[in-house]
N, CA, C and O atoms as a DFTB+ gen file, in Angstrom:
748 C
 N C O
     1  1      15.937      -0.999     -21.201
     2  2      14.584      -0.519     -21.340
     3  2      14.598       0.617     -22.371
     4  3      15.400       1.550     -22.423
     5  1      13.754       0.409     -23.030
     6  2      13.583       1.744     -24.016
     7  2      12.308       2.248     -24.403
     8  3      11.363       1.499     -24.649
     9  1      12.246       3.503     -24.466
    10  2      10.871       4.103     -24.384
    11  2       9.613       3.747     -25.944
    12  3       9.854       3.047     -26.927
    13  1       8.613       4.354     -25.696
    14  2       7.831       3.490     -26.354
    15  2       6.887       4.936     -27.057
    16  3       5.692       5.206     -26.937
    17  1       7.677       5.457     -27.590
    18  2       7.296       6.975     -27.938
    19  2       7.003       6.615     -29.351
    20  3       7.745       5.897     -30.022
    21  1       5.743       7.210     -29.835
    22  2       4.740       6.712     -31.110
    23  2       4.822       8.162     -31.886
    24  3       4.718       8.157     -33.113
    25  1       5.025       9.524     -31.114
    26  2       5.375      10.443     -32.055
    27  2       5.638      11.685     -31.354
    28  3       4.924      11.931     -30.382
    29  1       6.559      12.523     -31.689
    30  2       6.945      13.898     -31.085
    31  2       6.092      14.117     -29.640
    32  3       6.929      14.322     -28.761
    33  1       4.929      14.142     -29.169
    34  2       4.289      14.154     -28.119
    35  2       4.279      13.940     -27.088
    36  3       3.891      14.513     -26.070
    37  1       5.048      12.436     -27.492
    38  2       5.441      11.696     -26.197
    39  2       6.937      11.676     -26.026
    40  3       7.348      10.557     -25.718
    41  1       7.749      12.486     -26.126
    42  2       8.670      13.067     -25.598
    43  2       8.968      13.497     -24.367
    44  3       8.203      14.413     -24.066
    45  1       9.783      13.236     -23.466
    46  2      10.103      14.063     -22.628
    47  2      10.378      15.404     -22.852
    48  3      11.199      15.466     -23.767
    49  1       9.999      16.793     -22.340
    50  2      10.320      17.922     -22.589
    51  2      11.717      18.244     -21.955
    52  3      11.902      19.456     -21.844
    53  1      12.281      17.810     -21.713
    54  2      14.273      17.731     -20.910
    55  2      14.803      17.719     -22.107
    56  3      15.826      18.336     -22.403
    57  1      13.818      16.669     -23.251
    58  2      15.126      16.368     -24.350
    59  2      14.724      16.330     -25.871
    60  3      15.301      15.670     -26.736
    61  1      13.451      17.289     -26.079
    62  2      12.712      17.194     -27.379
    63  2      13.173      18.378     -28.090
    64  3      12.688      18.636     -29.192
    65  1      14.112      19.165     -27.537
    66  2      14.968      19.746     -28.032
    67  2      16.055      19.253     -29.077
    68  3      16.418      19.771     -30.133
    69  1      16.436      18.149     -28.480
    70  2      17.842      17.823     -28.881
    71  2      17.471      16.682     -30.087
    72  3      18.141      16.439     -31.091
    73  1      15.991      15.966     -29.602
    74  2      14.990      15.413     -30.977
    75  2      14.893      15.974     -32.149
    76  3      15.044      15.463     -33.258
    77  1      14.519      17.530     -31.731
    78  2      14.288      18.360     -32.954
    79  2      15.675      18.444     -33.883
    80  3      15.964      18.216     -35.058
    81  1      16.206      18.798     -32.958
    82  2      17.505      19.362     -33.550
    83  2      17.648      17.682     -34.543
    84  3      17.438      17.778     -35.752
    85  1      17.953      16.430     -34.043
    86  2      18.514      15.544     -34.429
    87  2      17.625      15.288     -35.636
    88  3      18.232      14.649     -36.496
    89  1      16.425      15.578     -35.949
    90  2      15.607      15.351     -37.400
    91  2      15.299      16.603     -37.987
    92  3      14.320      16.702     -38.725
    93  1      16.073      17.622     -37.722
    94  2      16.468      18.898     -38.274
    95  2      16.726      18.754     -39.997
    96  3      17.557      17.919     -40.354
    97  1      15.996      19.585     -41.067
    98  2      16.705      19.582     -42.071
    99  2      18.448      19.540     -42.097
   100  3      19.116      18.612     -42.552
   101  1      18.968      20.777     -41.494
   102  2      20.363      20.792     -41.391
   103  2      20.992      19.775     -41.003
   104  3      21.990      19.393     -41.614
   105  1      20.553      19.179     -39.971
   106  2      21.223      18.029     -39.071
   107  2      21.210      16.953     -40.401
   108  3      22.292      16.493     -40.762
   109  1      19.803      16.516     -41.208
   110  2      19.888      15.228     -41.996
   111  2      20.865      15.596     -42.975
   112  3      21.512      14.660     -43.444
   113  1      21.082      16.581     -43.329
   114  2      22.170      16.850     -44.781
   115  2      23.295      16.276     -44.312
   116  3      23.906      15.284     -44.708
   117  1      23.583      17.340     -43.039
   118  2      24.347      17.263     -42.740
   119  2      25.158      15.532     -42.544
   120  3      26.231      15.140     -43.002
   121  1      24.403      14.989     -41.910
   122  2      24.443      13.486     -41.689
   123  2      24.920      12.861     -43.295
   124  3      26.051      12.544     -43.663
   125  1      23.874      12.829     -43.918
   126  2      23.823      12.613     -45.518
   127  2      25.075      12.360     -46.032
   128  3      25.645      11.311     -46.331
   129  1      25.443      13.694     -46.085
   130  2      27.177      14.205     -46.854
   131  2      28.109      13.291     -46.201
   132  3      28.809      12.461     -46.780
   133  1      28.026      13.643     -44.229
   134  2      29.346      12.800     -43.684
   135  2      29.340      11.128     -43.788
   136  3      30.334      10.450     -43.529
   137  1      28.201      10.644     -44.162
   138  2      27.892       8.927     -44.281
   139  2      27.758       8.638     -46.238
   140  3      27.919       7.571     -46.832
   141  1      27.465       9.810     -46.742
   142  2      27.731       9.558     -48.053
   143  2      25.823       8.532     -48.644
   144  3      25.639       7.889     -49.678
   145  1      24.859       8.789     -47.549
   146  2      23.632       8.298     -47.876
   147  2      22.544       9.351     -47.607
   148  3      22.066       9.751     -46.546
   149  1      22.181       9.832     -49.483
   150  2      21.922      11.262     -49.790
   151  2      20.154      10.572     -49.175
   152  3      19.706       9.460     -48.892
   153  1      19.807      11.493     -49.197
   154  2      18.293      12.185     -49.148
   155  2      17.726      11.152     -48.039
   156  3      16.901      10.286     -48.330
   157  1      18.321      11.355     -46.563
   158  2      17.972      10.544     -45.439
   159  2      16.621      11.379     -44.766
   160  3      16.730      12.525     -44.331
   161  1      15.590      10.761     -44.758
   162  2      14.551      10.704     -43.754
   163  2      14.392      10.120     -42.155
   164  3      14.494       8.939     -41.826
   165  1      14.162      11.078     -41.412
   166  2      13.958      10.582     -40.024
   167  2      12.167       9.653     -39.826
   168  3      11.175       9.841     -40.530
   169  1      12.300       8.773     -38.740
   170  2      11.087       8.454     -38.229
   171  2      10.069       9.079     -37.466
   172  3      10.135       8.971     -36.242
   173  1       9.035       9.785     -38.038
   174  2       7.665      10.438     -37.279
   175  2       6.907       9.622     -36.181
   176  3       6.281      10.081     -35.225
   177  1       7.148       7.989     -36.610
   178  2       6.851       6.828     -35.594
   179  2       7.488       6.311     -34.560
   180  3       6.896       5.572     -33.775
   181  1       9.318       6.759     -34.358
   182  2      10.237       6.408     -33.724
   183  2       9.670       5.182     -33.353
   184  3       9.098       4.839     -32.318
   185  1       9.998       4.438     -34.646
   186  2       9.642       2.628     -34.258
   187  2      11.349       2.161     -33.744
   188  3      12.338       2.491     -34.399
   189  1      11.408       1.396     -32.536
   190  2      12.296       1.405     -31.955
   191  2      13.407       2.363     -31.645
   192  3      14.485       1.901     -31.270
   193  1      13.200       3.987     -31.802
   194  2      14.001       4.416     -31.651
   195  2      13.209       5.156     -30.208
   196  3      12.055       5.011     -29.806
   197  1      14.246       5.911     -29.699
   198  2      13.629       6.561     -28.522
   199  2      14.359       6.932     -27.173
   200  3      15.441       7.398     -27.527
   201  1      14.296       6.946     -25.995
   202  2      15.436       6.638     -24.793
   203  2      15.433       5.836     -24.534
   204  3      14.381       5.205     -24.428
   205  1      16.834       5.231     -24.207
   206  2      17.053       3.807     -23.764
   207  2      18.000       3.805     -22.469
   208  3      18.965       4.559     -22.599
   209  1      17.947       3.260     -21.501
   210  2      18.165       2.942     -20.277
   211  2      18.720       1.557     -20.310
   212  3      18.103       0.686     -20.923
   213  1      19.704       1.321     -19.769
   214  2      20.677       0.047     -19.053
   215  2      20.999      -0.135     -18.237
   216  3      22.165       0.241     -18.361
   217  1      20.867      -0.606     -16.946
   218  2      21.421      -0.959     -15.633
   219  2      22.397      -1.739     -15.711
   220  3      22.763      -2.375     -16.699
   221  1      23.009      -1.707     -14.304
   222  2      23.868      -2.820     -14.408
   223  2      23.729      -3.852     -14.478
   224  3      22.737      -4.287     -13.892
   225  1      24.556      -4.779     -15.169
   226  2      24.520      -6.209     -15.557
   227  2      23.915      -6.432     -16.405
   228  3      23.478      -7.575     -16.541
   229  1      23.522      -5.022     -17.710
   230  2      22.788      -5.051     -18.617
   231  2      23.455      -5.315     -19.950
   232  3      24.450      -4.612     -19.774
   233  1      23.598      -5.783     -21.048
   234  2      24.404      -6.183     -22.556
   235  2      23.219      -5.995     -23.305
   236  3      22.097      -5.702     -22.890
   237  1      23.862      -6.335     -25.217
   238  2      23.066      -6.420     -25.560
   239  2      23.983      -7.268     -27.189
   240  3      24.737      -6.758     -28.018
   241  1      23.562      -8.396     -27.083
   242  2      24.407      -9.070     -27.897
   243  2      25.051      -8.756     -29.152
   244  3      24.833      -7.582     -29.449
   245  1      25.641      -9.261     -29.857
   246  2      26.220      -8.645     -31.216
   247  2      24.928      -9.150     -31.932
   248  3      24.253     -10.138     -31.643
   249  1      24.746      -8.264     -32.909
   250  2      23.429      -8.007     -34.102
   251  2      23.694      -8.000     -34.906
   252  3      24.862      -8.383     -34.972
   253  1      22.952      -7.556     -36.560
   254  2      22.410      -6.493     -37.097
   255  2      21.087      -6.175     -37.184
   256  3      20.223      -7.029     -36.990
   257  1      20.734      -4.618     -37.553
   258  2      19.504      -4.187     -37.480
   259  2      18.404      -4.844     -38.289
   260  3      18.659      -5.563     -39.255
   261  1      17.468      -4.645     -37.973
   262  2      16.147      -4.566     -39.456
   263  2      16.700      -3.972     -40.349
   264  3      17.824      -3.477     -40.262
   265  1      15.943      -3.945     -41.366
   266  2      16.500      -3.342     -42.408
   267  2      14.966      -2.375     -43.139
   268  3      15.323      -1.557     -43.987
   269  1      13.835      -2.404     -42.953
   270  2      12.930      -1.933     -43.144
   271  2      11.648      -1.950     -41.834
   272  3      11.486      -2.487     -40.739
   273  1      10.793      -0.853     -42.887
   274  2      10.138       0.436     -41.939
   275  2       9.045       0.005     -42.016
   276  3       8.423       0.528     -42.941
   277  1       8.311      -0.972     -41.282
   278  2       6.511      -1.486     -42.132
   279  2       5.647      -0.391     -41.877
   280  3       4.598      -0.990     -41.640
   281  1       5.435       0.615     -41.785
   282  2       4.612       2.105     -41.522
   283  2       4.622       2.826     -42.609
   284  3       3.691       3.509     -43.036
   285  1       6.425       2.583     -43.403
   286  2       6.174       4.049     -44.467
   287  2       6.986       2.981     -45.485
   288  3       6.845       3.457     -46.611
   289  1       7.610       2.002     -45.555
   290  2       7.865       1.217     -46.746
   291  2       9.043       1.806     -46.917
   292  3       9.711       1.575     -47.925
   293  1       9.317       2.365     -46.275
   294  2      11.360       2.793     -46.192
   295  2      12.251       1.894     -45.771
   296  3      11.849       1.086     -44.933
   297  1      13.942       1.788     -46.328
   298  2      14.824       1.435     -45.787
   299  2      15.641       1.784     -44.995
   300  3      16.458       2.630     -45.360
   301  1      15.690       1.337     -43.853
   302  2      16.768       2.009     -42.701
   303  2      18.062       1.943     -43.067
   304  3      18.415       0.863     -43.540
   305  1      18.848       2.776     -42.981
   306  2      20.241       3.008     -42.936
   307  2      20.788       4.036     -42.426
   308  3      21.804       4.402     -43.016
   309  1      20.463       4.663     -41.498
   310  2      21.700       5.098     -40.623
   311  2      20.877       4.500     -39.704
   312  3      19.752       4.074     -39.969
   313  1      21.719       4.429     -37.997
   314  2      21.772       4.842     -36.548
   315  2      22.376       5.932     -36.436
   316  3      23.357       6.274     -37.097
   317  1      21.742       6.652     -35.452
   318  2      22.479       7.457     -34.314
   319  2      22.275       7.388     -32.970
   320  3      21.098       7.096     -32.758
   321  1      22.998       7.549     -31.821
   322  2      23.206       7.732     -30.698
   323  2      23.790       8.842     -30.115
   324  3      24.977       9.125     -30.275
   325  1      22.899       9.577     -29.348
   326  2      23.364      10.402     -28.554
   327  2      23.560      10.071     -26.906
   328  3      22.592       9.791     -26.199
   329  1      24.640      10.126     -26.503
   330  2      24.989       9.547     -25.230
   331  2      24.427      10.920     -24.205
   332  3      24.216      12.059     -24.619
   333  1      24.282      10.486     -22.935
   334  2      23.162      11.021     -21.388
   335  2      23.675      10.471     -20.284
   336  3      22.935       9.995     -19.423
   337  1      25.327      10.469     -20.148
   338  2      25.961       9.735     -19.210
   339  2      26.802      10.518     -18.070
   340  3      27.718      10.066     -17.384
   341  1      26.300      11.681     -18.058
   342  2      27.215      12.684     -17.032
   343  2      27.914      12.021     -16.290
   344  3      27.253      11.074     -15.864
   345  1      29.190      12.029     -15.807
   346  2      30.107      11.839     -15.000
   347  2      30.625      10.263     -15.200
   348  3      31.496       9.857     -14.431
   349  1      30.124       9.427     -16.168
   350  2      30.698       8.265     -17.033
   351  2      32.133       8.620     -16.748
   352  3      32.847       9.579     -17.041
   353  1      32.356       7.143     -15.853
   354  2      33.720       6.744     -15.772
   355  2      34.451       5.387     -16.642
   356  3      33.771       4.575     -17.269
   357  1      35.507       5.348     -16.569
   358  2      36.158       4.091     -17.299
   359  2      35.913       3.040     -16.445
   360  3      35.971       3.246     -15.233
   361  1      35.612       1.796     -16.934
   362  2      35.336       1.276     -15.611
   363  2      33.974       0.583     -15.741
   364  3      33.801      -0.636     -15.753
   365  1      33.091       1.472     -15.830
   366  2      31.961       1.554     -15.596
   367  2      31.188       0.229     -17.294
   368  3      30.320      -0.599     -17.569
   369  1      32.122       0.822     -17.737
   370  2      31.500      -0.594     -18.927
   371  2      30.225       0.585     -20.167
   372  3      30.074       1.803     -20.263
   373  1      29.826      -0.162     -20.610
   374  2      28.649       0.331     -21.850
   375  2      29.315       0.794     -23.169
   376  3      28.643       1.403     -24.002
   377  1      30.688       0.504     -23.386
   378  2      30.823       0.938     -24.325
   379  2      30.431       0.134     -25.697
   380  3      30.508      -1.076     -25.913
   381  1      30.059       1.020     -26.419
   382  2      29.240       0.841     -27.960
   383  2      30.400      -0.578     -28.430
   384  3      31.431      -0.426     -27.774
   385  1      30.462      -1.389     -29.013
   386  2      31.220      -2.009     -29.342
   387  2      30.651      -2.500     -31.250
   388  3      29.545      -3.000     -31.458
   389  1      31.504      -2.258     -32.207
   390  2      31.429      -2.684     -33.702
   391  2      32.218      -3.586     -33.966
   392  3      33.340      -3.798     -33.505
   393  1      31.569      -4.194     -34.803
   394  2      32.669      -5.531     -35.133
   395  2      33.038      -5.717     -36.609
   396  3      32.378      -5.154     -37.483
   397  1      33.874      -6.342     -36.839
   398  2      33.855      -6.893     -38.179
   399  2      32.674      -7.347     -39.253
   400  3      31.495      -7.517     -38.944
   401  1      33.061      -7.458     -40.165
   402  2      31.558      -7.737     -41.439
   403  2      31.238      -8.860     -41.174
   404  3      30.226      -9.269     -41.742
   405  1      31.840      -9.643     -40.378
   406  2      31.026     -11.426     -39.657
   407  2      30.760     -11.320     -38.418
   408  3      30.338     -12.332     -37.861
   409  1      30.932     -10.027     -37.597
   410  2      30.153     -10.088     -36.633
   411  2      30.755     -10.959     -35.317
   412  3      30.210     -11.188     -34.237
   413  1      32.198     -11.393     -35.858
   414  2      33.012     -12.360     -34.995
   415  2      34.286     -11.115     -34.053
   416  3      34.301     -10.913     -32.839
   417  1      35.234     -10.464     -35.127
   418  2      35.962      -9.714     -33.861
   419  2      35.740      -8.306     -33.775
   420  3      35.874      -7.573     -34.755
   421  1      35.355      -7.836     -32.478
   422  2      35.802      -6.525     -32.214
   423  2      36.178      -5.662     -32.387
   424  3      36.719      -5.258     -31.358
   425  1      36.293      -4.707     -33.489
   426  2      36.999      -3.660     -34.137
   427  2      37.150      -2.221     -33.087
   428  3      38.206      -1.651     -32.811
   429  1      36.358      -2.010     -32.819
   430  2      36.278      -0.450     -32.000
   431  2      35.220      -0.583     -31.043
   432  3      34.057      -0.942     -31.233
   433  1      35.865      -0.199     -29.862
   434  2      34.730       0.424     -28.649
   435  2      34.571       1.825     -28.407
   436  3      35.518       2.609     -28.372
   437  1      33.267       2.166     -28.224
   438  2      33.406       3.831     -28.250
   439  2      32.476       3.782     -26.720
   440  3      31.447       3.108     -26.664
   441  1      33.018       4.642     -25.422
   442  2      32.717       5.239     -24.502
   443  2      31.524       5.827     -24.640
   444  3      31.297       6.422     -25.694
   445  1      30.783       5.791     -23.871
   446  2      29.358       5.936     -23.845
   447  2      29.572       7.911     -23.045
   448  3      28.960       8.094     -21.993
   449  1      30.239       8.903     -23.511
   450  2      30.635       9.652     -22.954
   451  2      29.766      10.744     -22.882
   452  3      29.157      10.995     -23.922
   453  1      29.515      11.602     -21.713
   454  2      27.968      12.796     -22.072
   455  2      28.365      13.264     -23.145
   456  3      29.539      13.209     -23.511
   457  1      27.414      13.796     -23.801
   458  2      26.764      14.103     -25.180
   459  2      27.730      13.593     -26.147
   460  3      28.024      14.327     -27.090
   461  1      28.140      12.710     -26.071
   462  2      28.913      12.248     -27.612
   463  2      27.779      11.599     -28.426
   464  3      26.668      11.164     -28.124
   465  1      28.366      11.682     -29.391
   466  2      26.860      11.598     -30.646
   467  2      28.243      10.558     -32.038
   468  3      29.394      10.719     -32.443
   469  1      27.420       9.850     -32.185
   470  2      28.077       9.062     -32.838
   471  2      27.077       8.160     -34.440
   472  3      27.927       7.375     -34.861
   473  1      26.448       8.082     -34.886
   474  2      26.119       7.659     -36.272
   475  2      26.773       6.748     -37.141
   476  3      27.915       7.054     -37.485
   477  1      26.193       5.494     -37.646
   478  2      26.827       4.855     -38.787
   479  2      25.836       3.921     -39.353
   480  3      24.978       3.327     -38.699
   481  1      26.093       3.816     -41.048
   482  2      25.527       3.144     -42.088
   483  2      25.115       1.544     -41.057
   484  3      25.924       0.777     -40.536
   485  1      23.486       1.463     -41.050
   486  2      23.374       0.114     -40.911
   487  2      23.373      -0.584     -41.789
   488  3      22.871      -0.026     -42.765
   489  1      23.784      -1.885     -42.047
   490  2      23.067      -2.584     -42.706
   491  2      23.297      -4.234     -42.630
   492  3      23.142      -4.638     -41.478
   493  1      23.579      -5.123     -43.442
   494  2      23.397      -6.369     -43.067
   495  2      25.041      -7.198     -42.579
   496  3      25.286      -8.399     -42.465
   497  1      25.973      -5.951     -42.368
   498  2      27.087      -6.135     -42.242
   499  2      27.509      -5.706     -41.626
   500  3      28.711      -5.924     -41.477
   501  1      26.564      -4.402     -40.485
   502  2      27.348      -3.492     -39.791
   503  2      27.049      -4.399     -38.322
   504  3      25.902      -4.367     -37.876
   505  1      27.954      -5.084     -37.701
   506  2      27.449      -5.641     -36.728
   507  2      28.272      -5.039     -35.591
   508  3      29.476      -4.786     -35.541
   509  1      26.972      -4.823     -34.390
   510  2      27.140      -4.019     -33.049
   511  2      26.845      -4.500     -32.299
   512  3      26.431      -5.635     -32.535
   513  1      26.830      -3.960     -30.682
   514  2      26.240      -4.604     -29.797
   515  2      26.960      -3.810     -28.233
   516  3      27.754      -2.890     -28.430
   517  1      26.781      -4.035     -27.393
   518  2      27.115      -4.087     -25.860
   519  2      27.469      -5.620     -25.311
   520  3      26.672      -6.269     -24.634
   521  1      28.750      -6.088     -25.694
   522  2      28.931      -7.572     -25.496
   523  2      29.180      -7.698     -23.934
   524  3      28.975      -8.693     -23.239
   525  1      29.575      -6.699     -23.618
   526  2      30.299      -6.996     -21.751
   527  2      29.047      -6.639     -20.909
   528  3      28.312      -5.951     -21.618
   529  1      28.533      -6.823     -19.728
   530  2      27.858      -6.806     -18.548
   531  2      28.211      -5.107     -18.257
   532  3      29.318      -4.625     -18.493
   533  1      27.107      -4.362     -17.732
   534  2      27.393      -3.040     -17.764
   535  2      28.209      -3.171     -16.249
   536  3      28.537      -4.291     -15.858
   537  1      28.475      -2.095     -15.527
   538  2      29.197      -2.509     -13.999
   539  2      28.980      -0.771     -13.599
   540  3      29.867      -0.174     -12.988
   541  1      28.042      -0.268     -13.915
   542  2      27.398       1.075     -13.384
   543  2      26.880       0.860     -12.392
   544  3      26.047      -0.024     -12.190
   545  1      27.538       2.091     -11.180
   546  2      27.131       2.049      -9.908
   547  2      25.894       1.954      -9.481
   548  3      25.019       2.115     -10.331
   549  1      25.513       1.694      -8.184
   550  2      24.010       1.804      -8.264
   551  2      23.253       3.059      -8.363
   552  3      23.979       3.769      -7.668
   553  1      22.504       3.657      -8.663
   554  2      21.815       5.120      -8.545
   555  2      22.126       5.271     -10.412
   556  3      21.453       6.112     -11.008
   557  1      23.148       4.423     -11.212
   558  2      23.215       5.324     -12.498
   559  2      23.251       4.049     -13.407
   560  3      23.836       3.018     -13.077
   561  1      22.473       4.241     -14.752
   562  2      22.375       3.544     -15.488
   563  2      23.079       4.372     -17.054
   564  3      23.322       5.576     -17.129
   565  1      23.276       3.444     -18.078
   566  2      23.912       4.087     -19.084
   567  2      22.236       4.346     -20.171
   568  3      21.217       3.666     -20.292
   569  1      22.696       5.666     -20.770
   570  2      21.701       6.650     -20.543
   571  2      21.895       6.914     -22.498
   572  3      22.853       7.520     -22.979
   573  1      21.029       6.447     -23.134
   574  2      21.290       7.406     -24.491
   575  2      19.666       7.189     -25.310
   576  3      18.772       6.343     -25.309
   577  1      19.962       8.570     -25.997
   578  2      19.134       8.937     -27.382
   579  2      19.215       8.119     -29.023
   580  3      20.015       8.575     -29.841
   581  1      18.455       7.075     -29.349
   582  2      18.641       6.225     -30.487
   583  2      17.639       6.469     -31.038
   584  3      16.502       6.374     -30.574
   585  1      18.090       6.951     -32.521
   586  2      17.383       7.424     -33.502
   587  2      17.601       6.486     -34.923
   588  3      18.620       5.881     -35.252
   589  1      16.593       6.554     -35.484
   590  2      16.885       5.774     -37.023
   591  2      16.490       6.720     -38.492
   592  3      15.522       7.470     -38.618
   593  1      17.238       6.511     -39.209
   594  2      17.109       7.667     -40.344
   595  2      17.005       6.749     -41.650
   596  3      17.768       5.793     -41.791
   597  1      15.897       7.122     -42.731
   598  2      15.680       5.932     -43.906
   599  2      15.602       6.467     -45.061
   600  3      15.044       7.560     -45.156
   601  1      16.022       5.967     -45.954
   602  2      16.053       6.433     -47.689
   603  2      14.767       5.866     -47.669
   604  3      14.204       5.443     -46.660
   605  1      14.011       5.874     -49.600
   606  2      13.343       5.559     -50.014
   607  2      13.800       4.424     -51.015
   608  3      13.100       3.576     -51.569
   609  1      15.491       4.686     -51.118
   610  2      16.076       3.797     -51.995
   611  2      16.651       2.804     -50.871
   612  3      16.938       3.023     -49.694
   613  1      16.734       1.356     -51.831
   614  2      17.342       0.666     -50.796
   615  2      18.810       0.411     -50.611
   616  3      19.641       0.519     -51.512
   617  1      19.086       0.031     -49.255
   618  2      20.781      -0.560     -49.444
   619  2      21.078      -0.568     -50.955
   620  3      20.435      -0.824     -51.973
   621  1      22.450      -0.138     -50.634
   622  2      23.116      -1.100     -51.862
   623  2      23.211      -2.521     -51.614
   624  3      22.832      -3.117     -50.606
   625  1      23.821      -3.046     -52.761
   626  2      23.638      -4.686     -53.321
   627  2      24.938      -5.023     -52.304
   628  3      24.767      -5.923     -51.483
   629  1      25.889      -4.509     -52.329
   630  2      26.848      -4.946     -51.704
   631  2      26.710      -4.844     -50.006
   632  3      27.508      -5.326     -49.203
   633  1      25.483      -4.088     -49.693
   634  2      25.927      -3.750     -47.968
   635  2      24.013      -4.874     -47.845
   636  3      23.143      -4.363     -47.139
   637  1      23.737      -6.020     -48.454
   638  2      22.458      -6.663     -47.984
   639  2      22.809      -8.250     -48.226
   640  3      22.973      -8.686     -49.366
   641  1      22.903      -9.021     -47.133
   642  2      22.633     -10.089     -47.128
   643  2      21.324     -10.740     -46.939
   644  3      21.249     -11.948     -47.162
   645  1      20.374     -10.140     -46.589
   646  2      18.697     -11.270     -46.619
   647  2      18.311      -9.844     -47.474
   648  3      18.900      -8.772     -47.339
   649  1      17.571     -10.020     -48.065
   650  2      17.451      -8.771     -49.274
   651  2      15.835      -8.935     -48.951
   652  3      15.347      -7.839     -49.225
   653  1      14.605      -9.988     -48.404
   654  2      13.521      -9.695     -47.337
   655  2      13.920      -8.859     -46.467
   656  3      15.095      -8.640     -46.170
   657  1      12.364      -8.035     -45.737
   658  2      12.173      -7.611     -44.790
   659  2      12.528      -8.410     -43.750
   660  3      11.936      -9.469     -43.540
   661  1      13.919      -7.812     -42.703
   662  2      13.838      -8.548     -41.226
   663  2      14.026      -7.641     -40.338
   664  3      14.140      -6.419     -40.435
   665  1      14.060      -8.690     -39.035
   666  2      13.964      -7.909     -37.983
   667  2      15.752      -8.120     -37.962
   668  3      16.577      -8.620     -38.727
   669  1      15.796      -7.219     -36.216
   670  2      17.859      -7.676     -35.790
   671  2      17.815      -8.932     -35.833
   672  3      16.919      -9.661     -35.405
   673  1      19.013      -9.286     -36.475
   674  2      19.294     -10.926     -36.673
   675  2      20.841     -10.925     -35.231
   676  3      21.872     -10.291     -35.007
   677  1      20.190     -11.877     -34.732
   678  2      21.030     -12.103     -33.462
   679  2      22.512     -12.920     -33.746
   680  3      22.385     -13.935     -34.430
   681  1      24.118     -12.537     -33.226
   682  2      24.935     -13.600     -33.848
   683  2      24.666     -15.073     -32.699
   684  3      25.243     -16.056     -33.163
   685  1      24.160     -15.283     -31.775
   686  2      24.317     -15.662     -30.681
   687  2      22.548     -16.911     -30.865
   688  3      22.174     -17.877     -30.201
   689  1      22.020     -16.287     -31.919
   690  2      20.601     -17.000     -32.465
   691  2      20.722     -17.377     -33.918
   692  3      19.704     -17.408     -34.609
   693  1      22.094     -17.713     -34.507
   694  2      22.339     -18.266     -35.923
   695  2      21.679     -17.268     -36.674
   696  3      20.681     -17.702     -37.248
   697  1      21.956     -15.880     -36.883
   698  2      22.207     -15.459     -37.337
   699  2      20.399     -15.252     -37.559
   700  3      20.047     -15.384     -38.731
   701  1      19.450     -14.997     -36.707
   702  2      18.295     -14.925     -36.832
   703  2      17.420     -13.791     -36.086
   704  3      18.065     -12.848     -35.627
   705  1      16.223     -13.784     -35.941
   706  2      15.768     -12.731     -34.923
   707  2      15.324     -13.413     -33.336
   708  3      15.562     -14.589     -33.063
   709  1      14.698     -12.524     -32.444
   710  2      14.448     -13.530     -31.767
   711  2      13.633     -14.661     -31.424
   712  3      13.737     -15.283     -30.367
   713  1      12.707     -14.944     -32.474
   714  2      12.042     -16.371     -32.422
   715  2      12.641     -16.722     -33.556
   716  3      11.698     -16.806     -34.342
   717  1      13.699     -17.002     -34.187
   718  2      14.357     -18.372     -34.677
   719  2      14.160     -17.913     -36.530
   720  3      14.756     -18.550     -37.398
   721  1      13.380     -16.918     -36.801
   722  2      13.117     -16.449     -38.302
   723  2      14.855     -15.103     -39.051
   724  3      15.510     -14.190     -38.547
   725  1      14.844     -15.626     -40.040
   726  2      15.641     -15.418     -40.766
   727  2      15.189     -13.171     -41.588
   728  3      15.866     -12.146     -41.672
   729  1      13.447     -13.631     -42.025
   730  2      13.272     -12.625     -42.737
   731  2      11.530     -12.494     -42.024
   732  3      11.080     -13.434     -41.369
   733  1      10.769     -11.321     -42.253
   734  2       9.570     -11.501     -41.413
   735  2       8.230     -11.074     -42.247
   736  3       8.573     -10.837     -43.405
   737  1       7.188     -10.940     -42.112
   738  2       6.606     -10.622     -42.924
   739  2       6.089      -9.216     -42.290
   740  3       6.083      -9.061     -41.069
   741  1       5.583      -8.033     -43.330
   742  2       5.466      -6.618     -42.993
   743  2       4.119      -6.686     -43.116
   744  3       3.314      -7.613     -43.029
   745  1       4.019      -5.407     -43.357
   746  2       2.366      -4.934     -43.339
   747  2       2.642      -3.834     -44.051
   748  3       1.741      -3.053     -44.355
């Protein structure tokens, strides 16, 4: 489940702190320099970004993202995640999982651990997901902050395979979104 927050307002006040901070001038440079993708803009619309909630027996297949912003005509390229998992045990499952540039093996799992904060270049190659069934006790679900940050310039040539506007292309839906389309039309 993930929240459905249209702009700063609709925030929870527990964590519009840690919002601010995360679309902070300092914070985007900062970001910028360590990903090497200069003059990053945050979302005022948090279109799909926001809190997200997982229960158990929850996944979320291997992807990649959209790649554009139909509100402001920007290109997305970063994620971030800030993890909300106090007392996250091993065990318990949710870890972030990245894969290879085909989206076929497994490269790194990262622990869904309280406040770890983690960021990386999306684009038509960065493929992610939650492939395993979560196995969080009952009373606790895996708990994080997902944010999206966009140039005005687009991908490079080398990091875009559908070079249209799409939505996440699913690996598990031939490589599509979820009604069966390749690229989508914007507004």
């Amino acid at each position: 489940m993930r929240s459905k927050w249209t702009s700063e307002f609709d925030i929870p006040e527990k964590i519009i702190d840690a919002i601010r901070i995360m679309n902070s001038a300092p914070f985007l440079k900062a970001l910028a320099t360590a990903l090497e993708i200069p003059k990053l803009i945050p979302d005022p619309y948090y279109t799909g970004g926001g809190l997200n909630v997982t229960v158990s027996g929850g996944l979320l297949d291997v992807h990649v993202d959209g790649n554009y912003h139909d509100a402001t005509g920007l290109h997305r390229r970063v994620n971030a995640i800030l993890y909300l998992n106090p007392g996250w045990q091993e065990g318990w499952g949710g870890e972030f999982g990245l894969y290879d540039n085909k989206g076929e093996q497994l490269i790194e799992k990262i622990a869904p651990l309280h406040n770890r904060f983690m960021a990386f270049d999306t684009n038509d190659f960065s493929f992610h997901g939650l492939p395993d069934p979560l196995n969080f006790p009952e009373g606790h679900a895996r708990r994080s902050i997902i944010l999206y940050y966009y140039t005005k310039e687009p991908r490079p040539y080398s990091k875009i395979a559908v070079d249209q506007p799409h939505s996440a292309l699913w690996k598990k839906k031939g490589w599509t979104d979820k009604i069966g389309n390749k690229t989508r039309d914007f507004q």
